[in-house]
C-alpha positions in Angstrom: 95.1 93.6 87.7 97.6 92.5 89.4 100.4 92.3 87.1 98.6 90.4 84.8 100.0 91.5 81.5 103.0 93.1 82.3 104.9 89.6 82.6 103.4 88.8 78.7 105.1 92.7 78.0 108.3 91.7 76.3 106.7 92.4 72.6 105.9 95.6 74.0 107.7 98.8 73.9 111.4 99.2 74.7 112.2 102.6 76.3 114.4 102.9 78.9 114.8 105.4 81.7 118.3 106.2 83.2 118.1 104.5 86.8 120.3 107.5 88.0 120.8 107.3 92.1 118.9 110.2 94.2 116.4 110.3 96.9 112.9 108.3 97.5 110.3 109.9 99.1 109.6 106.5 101.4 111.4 103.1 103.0 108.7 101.7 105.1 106.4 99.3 104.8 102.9 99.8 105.2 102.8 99.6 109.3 106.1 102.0 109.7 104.5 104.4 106.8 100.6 105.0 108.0 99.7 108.5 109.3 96.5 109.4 110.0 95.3 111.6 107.7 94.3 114.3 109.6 91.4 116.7 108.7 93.2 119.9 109.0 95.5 118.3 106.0 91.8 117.9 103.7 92.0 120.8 101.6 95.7 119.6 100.3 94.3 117.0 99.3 91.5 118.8 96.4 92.9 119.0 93.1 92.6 121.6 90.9 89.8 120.2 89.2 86.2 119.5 89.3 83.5 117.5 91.1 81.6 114.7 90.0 78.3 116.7 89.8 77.4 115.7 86.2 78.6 115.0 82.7 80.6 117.9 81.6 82.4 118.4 85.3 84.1 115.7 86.7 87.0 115.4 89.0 90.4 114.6 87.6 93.4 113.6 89.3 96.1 116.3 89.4 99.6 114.4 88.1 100.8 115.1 91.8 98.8 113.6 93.3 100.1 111.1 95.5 97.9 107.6 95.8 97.3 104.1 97.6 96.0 100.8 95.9 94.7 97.6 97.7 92.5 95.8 96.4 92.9 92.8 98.8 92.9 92.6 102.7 92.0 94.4 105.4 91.9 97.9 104.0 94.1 100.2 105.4 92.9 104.4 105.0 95.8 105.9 107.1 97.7 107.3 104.8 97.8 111.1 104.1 97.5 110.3 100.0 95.2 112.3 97.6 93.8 109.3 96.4 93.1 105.5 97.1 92.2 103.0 94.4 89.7 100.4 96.1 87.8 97.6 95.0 84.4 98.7 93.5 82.3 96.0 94.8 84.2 95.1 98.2 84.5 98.5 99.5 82.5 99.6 101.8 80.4 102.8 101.8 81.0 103.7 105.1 84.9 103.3 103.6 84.7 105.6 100.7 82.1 107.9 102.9 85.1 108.6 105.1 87.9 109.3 102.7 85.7 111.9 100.7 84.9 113.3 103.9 88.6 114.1 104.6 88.9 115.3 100.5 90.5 112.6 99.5 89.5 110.9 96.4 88.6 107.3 95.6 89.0 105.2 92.2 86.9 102.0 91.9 88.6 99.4 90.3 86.7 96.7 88.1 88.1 94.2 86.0 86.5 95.4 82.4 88.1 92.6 80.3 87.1 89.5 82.1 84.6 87.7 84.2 85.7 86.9 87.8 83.3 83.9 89.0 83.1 85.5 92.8 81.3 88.8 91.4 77.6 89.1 92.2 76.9 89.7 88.3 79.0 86.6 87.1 75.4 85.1 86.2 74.9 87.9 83.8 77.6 86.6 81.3 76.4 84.5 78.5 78.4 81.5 77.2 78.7 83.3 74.1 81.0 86.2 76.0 83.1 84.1 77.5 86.6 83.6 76.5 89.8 81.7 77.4 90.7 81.8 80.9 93.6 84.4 82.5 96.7 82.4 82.8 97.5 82.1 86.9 93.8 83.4 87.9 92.0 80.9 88.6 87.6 81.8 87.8 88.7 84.3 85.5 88.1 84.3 81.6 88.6 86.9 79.3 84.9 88.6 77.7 84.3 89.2 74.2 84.2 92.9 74.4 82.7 93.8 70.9 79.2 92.0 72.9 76.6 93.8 73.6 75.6 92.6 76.7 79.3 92.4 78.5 79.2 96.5 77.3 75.7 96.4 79.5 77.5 94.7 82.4 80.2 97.2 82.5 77.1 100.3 82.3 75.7 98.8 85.2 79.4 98.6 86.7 80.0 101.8 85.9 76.5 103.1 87.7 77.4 101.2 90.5 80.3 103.2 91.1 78.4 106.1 90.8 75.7 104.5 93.2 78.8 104.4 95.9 80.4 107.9 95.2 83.2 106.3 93.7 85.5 109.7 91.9 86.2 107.6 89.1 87.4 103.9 88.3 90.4 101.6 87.5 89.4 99.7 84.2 91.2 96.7 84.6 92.5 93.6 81.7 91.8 96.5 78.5 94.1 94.9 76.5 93.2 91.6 76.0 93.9 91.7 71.9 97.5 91.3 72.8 96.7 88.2 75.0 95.3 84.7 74.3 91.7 84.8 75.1 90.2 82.7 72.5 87.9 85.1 71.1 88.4 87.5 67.9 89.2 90.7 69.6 92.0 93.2 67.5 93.8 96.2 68.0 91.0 97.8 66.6 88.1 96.6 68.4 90.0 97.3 71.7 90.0 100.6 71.0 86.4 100.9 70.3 85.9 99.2 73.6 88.4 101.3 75.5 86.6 104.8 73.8 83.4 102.7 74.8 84.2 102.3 78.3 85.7 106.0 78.4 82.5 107.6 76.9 80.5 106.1 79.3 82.2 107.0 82.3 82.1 110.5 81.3 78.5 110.7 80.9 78.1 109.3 84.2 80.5 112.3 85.9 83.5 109.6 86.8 87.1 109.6 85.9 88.4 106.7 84.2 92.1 105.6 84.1 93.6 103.6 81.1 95.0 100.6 82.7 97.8 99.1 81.0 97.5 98.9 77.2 100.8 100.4 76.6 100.8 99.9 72.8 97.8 101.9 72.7 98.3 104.6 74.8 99.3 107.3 72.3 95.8 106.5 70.5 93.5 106.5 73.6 95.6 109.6 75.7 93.0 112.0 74.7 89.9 110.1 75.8 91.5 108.7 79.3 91.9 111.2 82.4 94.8 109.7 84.1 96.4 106.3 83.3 97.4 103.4 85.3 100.9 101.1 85.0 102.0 98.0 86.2 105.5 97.2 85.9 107.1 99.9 82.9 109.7 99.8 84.9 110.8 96.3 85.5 110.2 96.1 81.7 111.6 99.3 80.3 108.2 100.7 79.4 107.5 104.2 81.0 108.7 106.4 78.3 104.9 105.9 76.6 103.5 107.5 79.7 105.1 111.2 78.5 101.7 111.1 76.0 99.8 111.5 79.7 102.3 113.8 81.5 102.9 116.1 78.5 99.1 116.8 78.8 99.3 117.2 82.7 97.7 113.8 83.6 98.2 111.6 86.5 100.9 108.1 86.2 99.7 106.0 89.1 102.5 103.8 89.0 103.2 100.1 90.7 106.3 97.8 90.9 106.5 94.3 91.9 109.5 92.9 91.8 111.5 92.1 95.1 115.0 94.0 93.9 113.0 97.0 94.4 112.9 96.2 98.2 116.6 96.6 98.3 117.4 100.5 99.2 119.7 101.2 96.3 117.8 99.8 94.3 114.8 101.6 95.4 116.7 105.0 95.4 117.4 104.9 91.1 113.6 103.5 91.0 112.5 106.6 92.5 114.9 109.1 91.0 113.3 108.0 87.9 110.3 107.6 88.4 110.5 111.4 89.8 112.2 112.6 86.4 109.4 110.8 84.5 106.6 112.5 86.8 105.3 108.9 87.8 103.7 108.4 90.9 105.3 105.3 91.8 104.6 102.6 94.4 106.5 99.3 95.4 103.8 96.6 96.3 103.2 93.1 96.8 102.1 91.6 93.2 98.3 90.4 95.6 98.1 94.0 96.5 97.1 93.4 99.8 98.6 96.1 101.8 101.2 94.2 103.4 104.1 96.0 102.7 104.4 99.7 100.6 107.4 101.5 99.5 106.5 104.9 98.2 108.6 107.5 95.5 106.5 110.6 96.8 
């Protein structure tokens, strides 16, 4: 969330795209960038692929599809994206009522990985599944995810978002074996968490998107619909994404840093992030909505 791990990335992989000029699909921020998104333009917006109507059909982002994330703020629906990645418990229905309405598509994000003291089920942890607390997040501390009762929580999560219609969800802090939580978690019992989590969202009709977890992502491509980066650029990272686009799956893509404000800068960001077949965004790192800077 956030950016949370992708500034503890530099043991991670080290593959670098050419930052080669050519043309970005948007300057403006997020007032000079909002269209309405018109209901004539609906049908654009359905992918090629299923609904949500049980187990074995789901809907799955097409790796076009174009995209909007805020999870902070006043939220903003006016652009003419496929798909918007909200907050599963501060959205409202009406919200995600209205974007489905139009076609478009919403992912709910959660934080899997940790407990955040403001959620309704905080009370639900145990002292036992709490962990260390998230460097620069203050009321958050990683969960011990081999525990059979945070794997409840995140069921009941995960029927929550099916409660509110939710396409499929943003599984946030899924690699907290390479961070220092406190607890015993390994390489290997994150991936039995991340299959967990995956396995469960299927059987509930949602999409799930592997967030992060970049050292894992060759392992877990297969079990994950889409995938979700912060940062492979700023840290020379996106070339472990080809495991998702060589199978035809959705990057959703977000950069931070301020040099990426700067139009030449912005240009080689978005010639390769086209190359690469990422769908890439520049954001604030609070993801508020303030300002947006899209490749497509």
């Amino acid at each position: 969330m956030h950016g949370k791990y992708a500034a503890m990335a530099g043991t991670m992989l080290s593959v670098a795209l050419s930052m080669a000029l050519g043309g970005c699909g948007g300057d403006g921020d997020a007032t000079a960038m909002a269209a309405p998104a018109a209901t004539a333009q609906a049908t654009k917006f359905e992918t090629a692929a299923t609904t949500t109507t049980s187990a074995t059909t789901r809907w799955m982002p097409a790796i076009t599809d174009t995209w909007q994330i805020q999870l902070t703020g006043k939220l903003n629906t006016s652009y003419p994206v496929a798909v918007y990645d909200f907050d599963l418990f501060d959205t409202p229905q009406a919200t995600i009522d209205a974007l489905r309405a139009k076609g478009q598509r919403v992912i709910c994000y959660f934080s899997a990985g940790s407990a955040e003291d403001w959620r309704p089920d905080y009370n639900q942890f145990t002292a036992a599944d709490l962990g260390g607390p998230l460097s620069g997040w203050a009321g958050e501390r990683w969960v011990d995810t081999r525990s059979d009762n945070v794997r409840r929580i995140m069921q009941a999560r995960l029927d929550l978002a099916v409660s509110k219609r939710c396409d499929g969800v943003d599984a946030d802090n899924v690699d907290g074996y390479t961070n220092s939580t406190g607890l015993p978690l390994t390489a290997d019992t994150q991936l039995d968490y991340n299959r967990f989590l995956a396995t469960e969202a299927h059987a509930r009709g949602l999409a799930i998107g592997l967030k992060n977890d970049i050292e894992q992502v060759a392992q877990l491509v297969t079990d994950f619909d889409f995938a979700i980066n912060e940062q492979c650029f700023q840290y020379q990272e996106c070339g472990a994404y080809s495991a998702f686009t060589g199978q035809g799956k959705a990057v959703f893509n977000i950069e931070y840093k301020s040099r990426y404000k700067t139009v030449s800068q912005r240009k080689a960001l978005c010639a390769a992030a086209q190359a690469a077949n990422l769908r890439t965004l520049v954001m604030p790192a609070n993801l508020d909505g303030s300002s947006r800077y899209a490749c497509d």
